[in-house]
N, C-alpha and C positions, 0 to 999 in steps of 0.2 A: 978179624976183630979180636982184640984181646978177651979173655977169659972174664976178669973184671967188667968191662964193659958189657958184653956177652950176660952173663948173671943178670944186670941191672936190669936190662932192656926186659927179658925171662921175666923180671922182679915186677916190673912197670906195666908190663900188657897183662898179666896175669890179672894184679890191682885192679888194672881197670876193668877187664872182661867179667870178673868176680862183682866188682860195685855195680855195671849196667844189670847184670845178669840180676842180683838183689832189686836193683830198679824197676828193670820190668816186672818183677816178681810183684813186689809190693802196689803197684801200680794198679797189674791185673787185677790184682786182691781186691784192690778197692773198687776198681769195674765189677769183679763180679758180686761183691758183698751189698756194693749201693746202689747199683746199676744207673752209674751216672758216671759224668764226667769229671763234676766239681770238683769230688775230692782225689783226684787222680795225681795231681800237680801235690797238693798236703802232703799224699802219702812217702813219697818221694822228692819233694822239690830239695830239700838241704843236699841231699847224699848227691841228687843228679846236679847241684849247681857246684859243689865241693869236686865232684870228680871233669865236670868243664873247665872250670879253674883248672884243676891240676895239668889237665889237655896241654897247657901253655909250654909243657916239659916237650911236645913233640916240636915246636918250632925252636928251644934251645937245641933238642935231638937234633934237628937239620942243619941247624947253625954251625955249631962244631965238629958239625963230619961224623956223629958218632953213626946214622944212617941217610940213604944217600938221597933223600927228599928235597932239597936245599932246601929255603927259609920262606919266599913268597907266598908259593900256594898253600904252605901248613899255614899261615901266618893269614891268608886271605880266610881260609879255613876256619879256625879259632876265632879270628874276630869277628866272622859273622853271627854264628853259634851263641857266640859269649855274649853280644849285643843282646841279641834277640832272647836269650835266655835268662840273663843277668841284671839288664838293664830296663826290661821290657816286661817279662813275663813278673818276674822275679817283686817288680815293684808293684806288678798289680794282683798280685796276691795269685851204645854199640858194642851189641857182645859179640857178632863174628867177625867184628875189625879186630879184638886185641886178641878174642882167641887164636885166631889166627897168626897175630905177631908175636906172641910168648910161645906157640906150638912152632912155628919158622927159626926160633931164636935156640927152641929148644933142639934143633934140628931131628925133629919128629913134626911135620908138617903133611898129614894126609891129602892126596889129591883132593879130594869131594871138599874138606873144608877151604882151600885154596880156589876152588870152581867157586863154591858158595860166598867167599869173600868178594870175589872180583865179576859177580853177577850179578848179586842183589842188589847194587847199588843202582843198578837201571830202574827197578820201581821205585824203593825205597827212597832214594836221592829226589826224584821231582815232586813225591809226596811229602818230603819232608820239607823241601824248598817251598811248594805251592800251600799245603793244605796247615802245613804247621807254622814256619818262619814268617812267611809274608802274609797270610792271613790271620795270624796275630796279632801281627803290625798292625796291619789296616784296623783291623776291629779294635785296636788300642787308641786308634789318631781321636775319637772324639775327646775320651779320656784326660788323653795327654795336651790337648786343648785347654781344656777347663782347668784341668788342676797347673798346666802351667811348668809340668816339670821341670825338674835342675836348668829352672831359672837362673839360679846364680851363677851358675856354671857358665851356662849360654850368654849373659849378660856384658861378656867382651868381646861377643860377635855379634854380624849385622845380620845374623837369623838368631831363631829360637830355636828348641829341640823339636818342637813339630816340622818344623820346614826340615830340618835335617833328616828326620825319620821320610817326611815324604821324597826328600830326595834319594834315601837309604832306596825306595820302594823300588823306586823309577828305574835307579842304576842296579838293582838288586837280579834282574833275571841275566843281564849282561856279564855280572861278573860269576852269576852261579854257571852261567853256560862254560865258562872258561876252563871251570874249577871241571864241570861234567864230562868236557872234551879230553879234559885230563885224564881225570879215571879211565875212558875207553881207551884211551893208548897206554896206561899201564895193565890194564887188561888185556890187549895183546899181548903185552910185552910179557908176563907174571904168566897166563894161561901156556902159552905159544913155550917160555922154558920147562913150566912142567910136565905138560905134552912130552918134550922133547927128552927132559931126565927120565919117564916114565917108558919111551921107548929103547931109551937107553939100557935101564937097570931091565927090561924085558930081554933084550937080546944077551945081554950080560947070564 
């Protein structure tokens, strides 16, 4: 990877790992100051919709080779998130992923944070799929009933945006399995090299 490139990537995970980090930060804040939920989304929602949008950099990143992800699964990745976040959340009022890729880019990448990347996502991932994205949804469908949303939009097709969301639902655990099944084999893949540079630089 050129030098150039190399920088940016450093430049981009860093961004991000700094804004969730501020994210969660402000978030907690507001869990523990109100000891509520409500205003958890307030405290945070601009910075964490601002930096999902920006996410859209990692499917250009796969698209032109600059890292070797190709474009699908960032791409399945992104638009789930973004729906559900943007479209969803957003209308009704990840810090050891990028630590990880600015500290790997930086090539100062610690075992334990590399273990920590490619293991939490075994909780994290089904609790964010099940308790956050999808049961969102569901608890939005009366809502988005009544009020009818981007009606206009939907009004050159032979559904609305409700049908569309409950179809988002139905095909939602099928396509998150895919993305899940993914992670596990770059988790082999990503654990099983560092293992193996780790016994390396040990005999070295």
């Amino acid at each position: 990877m050129s030098r150039p490139s190399n920088f940016y990537l450093i430049a981009y995970n860093s961004l991000q790992a700094l804004g969730w980090a501020v994210s969660l930060s402000r978030v907690l804040n507001s869990l523990v100051s109100t000891k509520s939920l409500n205003g958890a989304y307030t405290s945070a929602g601009d910075l964490i919709c601002f930096l999902q949008t920006l996410s859209f950099m990692e499917v250009l990143h796969g698209a032109i080779g600059l890292v070797p992800s190709g474009v699908l699964l960032p791409l399945m990745q992104w638009g789930g998130r973004s729906h559900f976040l943007l479209v969803i959340v957003r209308r009704l009022d990840e810090i050891i992923r990028y630590s990880h890729y600015a500290l790997n880019c930086a090539g100062f990448s610690p075992f334990w944070i590399t273990c920590l990347r490619y293991t939490a996502f075994i909780v994290l991932y089904p609790l964010g799929m099940a308790i956050g994205e999808m049961w969102i949804m569901y608890q939005a469908l009366p809502l988005i009933k009544e009020k009818n949303l981007y009606a206009d939009f939907f009004n050159r097709f032979p559904f609305n945006y409700y049908s569309f969301v409950m179809a988002v639902l139905v095909c939602y655990p099928f396509l998150w399995l895919k993305l899940y099944l993914h992670l596990f084999k770059q988790r082999r893949s990503k654990l099983g090299s560092a293992i193996l540079r780790r016994k390396i630089e040990g005999v070295a």
